[in-house]
C-alpha positions as CSV (number, residue, x, y, z in Angstrom):
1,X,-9.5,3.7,-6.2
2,X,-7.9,1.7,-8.7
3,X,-9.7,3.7,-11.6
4,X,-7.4,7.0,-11.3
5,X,-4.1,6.5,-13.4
6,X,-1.3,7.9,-11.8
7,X,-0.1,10.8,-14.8
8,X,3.2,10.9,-13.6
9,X,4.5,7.9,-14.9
10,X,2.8,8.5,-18.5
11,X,5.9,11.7,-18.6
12,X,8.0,10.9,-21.6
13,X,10.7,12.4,-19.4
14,X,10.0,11.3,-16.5
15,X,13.2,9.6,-14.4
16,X,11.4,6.7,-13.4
17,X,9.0,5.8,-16.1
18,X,8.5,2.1,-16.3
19,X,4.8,0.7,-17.0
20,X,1.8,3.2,-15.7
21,X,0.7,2.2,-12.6
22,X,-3.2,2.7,-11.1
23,X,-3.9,4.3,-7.7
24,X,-4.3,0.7,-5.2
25,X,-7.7,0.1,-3.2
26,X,-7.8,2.5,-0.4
27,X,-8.8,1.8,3.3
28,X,-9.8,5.5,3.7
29,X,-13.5,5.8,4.4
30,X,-15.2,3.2,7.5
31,X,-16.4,0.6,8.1
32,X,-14.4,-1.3,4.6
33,X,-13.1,1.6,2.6
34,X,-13.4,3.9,-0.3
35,X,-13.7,0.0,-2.4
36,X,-15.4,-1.9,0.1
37,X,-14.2,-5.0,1.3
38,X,-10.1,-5.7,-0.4
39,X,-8.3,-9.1,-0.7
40,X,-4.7,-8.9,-1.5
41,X,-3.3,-11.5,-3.9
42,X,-0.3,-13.7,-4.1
43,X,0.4,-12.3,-7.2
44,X,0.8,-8.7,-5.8
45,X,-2.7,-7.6,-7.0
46,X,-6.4,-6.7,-5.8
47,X,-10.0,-8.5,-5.8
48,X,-11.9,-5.8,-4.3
49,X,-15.9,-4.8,-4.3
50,X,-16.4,-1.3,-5.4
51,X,-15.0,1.6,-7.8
52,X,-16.0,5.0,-8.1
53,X,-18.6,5.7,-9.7
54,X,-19.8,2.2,-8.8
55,X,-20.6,2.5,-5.0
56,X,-22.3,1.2,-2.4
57,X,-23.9,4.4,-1.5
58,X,-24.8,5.1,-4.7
59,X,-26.1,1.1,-5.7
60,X,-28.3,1.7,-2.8
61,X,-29.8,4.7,-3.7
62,X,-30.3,4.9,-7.7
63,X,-28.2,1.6,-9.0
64,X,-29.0,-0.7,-11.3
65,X,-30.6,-3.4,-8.5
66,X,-30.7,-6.7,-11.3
67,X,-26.8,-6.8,-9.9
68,X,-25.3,-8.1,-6.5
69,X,-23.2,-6.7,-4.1
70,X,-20.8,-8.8,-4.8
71,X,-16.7,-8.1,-5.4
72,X,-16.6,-7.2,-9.3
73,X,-12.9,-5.8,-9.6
74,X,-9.8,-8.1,-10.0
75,X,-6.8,-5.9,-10.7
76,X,-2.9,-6.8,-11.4
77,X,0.3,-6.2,-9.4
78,X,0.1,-2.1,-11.2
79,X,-4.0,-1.8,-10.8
80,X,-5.3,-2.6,-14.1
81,X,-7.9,-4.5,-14.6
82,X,-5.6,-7.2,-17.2
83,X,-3.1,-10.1,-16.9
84,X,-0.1,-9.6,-15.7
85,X,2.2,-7.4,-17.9
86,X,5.4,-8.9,-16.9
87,X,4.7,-12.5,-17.3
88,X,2.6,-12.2,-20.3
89,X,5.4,-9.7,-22.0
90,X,6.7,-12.6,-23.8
91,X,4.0,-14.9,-24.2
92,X,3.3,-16.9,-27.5
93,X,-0.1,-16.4,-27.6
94,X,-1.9,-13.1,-29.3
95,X,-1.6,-10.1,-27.4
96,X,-5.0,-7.7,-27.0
97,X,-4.6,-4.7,-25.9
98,X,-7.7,-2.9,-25.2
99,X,-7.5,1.1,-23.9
100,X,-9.8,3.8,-23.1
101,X,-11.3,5.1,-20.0
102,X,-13.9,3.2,-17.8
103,X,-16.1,1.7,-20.4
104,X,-13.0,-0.1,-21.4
105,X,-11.7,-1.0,-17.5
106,X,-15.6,-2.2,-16.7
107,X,-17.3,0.2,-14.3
108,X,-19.8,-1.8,-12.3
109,X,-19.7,-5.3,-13.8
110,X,-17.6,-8.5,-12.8
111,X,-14.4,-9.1,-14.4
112,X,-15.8,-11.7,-17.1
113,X,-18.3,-9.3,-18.3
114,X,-15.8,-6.4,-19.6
115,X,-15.3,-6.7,-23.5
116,X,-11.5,-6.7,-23.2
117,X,-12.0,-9.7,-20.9
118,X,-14.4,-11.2,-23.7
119,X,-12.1,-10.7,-26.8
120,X,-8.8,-12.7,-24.9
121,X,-11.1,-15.5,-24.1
122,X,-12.8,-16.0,-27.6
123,X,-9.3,-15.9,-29.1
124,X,-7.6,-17.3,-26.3
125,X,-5.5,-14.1,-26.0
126,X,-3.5,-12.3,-23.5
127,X,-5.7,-9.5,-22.1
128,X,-3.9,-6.2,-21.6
129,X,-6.6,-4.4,-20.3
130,X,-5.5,-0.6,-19.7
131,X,-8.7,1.0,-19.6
132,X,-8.6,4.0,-16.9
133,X,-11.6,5.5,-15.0
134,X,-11.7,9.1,-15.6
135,X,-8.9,9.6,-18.1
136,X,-9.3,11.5,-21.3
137,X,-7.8,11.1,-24.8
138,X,-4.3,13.2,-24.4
139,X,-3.9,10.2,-21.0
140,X,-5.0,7.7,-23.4
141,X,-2.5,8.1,-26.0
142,X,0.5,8.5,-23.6
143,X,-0.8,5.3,-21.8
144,X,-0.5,3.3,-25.0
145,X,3.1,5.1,-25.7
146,X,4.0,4.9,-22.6
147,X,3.5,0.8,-22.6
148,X,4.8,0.7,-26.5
149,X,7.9,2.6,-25.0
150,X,8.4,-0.3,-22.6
151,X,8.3,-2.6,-24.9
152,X,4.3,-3.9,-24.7
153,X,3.9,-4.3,-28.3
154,X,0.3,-5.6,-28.8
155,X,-1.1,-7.7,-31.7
156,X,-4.1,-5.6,-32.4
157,X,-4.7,-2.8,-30.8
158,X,-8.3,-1.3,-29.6
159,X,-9.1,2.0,-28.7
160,X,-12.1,3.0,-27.2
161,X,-11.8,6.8,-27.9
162,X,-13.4,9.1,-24.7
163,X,-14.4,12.1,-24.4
164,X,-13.7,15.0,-25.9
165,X,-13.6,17.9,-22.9
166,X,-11.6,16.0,-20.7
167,X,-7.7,16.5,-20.7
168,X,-4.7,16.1,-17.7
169,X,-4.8,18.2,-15.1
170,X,-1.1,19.0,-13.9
171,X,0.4,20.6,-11.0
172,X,3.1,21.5,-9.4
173,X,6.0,19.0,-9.6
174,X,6.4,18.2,-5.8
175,X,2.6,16.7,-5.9
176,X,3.0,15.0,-9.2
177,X,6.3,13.2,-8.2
178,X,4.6,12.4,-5.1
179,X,2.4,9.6,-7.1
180,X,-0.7,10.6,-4.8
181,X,-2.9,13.1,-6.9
182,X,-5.1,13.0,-7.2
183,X,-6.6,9.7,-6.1
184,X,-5.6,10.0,-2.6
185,X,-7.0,11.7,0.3
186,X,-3.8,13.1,1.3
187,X,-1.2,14.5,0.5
188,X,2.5,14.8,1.9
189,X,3.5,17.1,4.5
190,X,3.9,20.2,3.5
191,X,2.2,19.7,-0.1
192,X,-1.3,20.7,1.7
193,X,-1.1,24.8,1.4
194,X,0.6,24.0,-2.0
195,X,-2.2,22.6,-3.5
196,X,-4.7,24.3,-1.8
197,X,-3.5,27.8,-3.5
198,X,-3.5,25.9,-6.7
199,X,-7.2,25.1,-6.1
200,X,-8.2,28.5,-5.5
201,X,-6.3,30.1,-8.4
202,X,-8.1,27.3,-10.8
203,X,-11.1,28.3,-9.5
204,X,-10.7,32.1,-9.3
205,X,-9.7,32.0,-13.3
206,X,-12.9,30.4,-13.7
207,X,-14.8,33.7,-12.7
208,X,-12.1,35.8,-14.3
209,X,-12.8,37.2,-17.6
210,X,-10.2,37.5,-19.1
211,X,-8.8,35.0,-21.6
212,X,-6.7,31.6,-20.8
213,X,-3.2,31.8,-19.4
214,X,-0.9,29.4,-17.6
215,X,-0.4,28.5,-14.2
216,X,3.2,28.0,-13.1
217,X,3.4,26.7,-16.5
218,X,0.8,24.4,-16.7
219,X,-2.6,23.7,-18.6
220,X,-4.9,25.6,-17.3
221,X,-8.5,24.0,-16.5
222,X,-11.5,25.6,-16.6
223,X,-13.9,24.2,-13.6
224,X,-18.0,25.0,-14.1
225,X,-19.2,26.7,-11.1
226,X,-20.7,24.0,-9.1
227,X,-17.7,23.0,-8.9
228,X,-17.1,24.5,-5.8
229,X,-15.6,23.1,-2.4
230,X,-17.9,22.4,0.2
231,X,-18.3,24.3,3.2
232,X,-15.6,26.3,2.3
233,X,-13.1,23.2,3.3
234,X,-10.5,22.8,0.6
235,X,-9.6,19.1,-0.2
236,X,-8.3,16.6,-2.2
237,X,-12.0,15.3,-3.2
238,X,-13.9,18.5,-4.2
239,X,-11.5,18.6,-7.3
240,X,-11.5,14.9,-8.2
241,X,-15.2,14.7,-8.0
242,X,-15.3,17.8,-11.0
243,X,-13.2,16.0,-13.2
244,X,-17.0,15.5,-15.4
245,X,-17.5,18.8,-15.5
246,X,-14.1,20.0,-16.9
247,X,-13.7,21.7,-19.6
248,X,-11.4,24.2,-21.7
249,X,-11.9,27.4,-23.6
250,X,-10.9,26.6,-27.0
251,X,-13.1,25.4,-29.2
252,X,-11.6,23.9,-32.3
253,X,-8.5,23.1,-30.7
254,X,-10.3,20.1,-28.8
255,X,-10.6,18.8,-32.2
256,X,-6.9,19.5,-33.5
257,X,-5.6,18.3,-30.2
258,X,-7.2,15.0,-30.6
259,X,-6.6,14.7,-33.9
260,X,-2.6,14.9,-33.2
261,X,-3.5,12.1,-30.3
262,X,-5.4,9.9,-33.1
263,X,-2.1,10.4,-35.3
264,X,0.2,9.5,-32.6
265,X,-1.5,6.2,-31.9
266,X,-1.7,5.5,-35.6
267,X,1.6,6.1,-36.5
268,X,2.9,4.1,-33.4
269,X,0.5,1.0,-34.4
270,X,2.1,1.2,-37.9
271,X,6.1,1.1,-37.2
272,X,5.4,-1.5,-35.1
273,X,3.0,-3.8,-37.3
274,X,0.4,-3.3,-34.5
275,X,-3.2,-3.8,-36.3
276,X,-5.6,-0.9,-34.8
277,X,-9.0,-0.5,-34.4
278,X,-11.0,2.4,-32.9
279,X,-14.1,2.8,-31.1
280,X,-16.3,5.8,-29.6
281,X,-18.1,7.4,-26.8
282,X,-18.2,11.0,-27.4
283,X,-21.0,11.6,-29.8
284,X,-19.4,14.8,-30.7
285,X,-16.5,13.8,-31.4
286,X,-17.7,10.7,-33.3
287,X,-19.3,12.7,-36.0
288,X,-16.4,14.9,-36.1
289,X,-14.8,11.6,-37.2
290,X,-17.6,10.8,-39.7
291,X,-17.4,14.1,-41.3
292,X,-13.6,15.1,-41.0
293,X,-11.1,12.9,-40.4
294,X,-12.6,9.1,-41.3
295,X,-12.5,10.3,-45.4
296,X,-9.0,10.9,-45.2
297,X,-8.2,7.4,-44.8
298,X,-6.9,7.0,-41.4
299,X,-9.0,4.2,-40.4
300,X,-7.7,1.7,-42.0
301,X,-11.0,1.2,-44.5
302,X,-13.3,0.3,-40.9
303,X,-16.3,3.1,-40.4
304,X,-15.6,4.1,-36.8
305,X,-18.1,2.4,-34.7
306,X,-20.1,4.5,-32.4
307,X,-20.2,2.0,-28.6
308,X,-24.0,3.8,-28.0
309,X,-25.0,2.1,-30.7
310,X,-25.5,-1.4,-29.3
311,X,-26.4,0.1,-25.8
312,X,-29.5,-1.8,-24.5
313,X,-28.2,-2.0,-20.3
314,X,-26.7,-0.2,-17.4
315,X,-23.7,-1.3,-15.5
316,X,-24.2,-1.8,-11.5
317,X,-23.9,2.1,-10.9
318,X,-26.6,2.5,-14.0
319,X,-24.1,4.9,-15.4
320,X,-22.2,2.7,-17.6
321,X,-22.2,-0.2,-20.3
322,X,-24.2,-3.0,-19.0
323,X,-22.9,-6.6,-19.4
324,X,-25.5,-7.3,-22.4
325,X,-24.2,-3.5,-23.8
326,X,-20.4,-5.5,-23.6
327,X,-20.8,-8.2,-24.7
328,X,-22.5,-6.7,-28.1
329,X,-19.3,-4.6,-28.9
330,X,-17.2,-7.7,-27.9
331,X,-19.5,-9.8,-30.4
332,X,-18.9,-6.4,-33.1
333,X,-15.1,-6.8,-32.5
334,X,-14.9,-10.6,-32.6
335,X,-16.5,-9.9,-36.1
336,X,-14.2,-7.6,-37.1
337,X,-10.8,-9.1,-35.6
338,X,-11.4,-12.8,-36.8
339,X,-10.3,-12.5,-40.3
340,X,-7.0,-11.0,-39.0
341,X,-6.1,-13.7,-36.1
């Protein structure tokens, strides 16, 4: 499921950095897969049909029925929904680089119906597309690092800001090396007891009362109850399928942590004479914007600009952006970004 970055290779540390990758299409569920029917590429990448939360299941049941069934998703040689990194690195022509979570990688429309997509074609741009389905800010801001890091300096840069209670999950460090959680089904041999006694101690300090603490060092995460596993079978799914309903004790920190996030971005876009522009999802955390941060001047002179306010369609899985909903915040971008390329 190509929407699930893998956070290990966003770890400033990490031995083997190199550009984020995406988890691939998987062949796990009968008769086509977890995405439907899957065509490799020459070019090492994906054209596949479906991606959580855009189903066939669930376009059957309660999706938007004015779209097909058709294959939507084209993805590069690392799973993003972009050009190719590699061979665009150096290209002459402006570079867009468009990141966020799945608003920004396209959840249940074709490939030429994303914004990003949009943008590179009105200004006959490279599209570097590394929106990521799930992800919250603290993965979006070491995505962007982790490509600046690399050496995938951008002309302009947009962020599409998500939201607020979502935040990385880690575990131990023989699953995270592993590249395979959580967007897999499995995990290595030997990893399964691991990670089910890490599942049960998340969800046991859920009905604890006392305070937060670490686990093994980590973040901990706070799971609401339903998210429970069902039929008292532990697995890989009944944890991925909470990420929504995540949140974390804290309060204000939310707020401070994202404002460090917002800081890092802008500071990196500035060494590097990258021009930035920011978007919004998170109603919360949009007004938090509005009223905190925007009058100190970190924007740059733009008013943030709230997505849901050009909202008028659903996407195929009638839970995200539309193709009409795209193509007005690529139209409100194109406005913005002209005077500048």
């Amino acid at each position: 499921m190509p929407s699930c970055i893998h956070i290990s290779s966003l770890n400033p540390i990490h031995k083997g950095s190199g550009l984020p990758r995406m988890s691939e299409p998987d062949y796990v569920h009968s008769p086509y897969g977890h995405n439907g029917r899957v065509e490799s590429l020459p070019d090492g990448g994906y054209h596949f049909q479906w991606c959580p939360s855009d189903s066939k299941e669930n376009w059957k049941q309660n999706g938007n029925r004015d779209y097909d069934d058709g294959m939507f998703y084209t993805v590069n040689k690392h799973c993003f929904r972009a050009d190719d990194f590699e061979s665009t690195k150096h290209s002459v022509k402006t570079k867009i680089m468009c990141a966020g979570d799945s608003y920004t990688f396209g959840i249940g429309v074709k490939d030429e119906h994303t914004y990003p997509h949009l943008l590179a074609k009105h200004f006959d741009a490279v599209n570097w597309n590394i929106g990521a389905g799930g992800i919250g800010n603290d993965a979006i801001a070491l995505m962007i690092s982790q490509f600046f890091r690399e050496g995938y300096i951008p002309d302009v840069l947009v962020v599409n800001w998500g939201y607020l209670h979502r935040k990385i999950l880690a575990v131990t460090e023989s699953i995270i090396q592993d590249n395979n959680f959580p967007c897999k089904d499995t995990l290595p041999t030997g990893a399964q007891s691991e990670y089910n006694e890490l599942c049960e101690r998340l969800l046991n300090e859920y009905n604890s009362d006392h305070s937060d603490q670490n686990l093994d060092g980590t973040e901990v995460a706070i799971w609401q109850p339903q998210a429970t596993f069902p039929n008292d079978k532990l697995n890989i799914n009944s944890v991925f399928n909470a990420h929504e309903h995540m949140i974390v004790r804290g309060g204000d920190t939310l707020f401070i942590d994202f404002a460090i996030q917002q800081q890092l971005v802008s500071a990196l876009c500035k060494a590097h004479g990258v021009k930035l522009y920011e978007m919004f999802n998170d109603d919360v955390l949009y007004y938090f914007i509005i009223k905190y941060l925007a009058p100190t001047g970190q924007w740059s002179g733009d008013i943030p600009f709230r997505c849901r306010s050009v909202e008028v369609d659903l996407a195929r899985d009638n839970g995200h952006f539309g193709s009409k909903t795209l193509a007005n915040i690529a139209n409100h971008l194109i406005e913005k970004l002209t005077p500048i390329l």
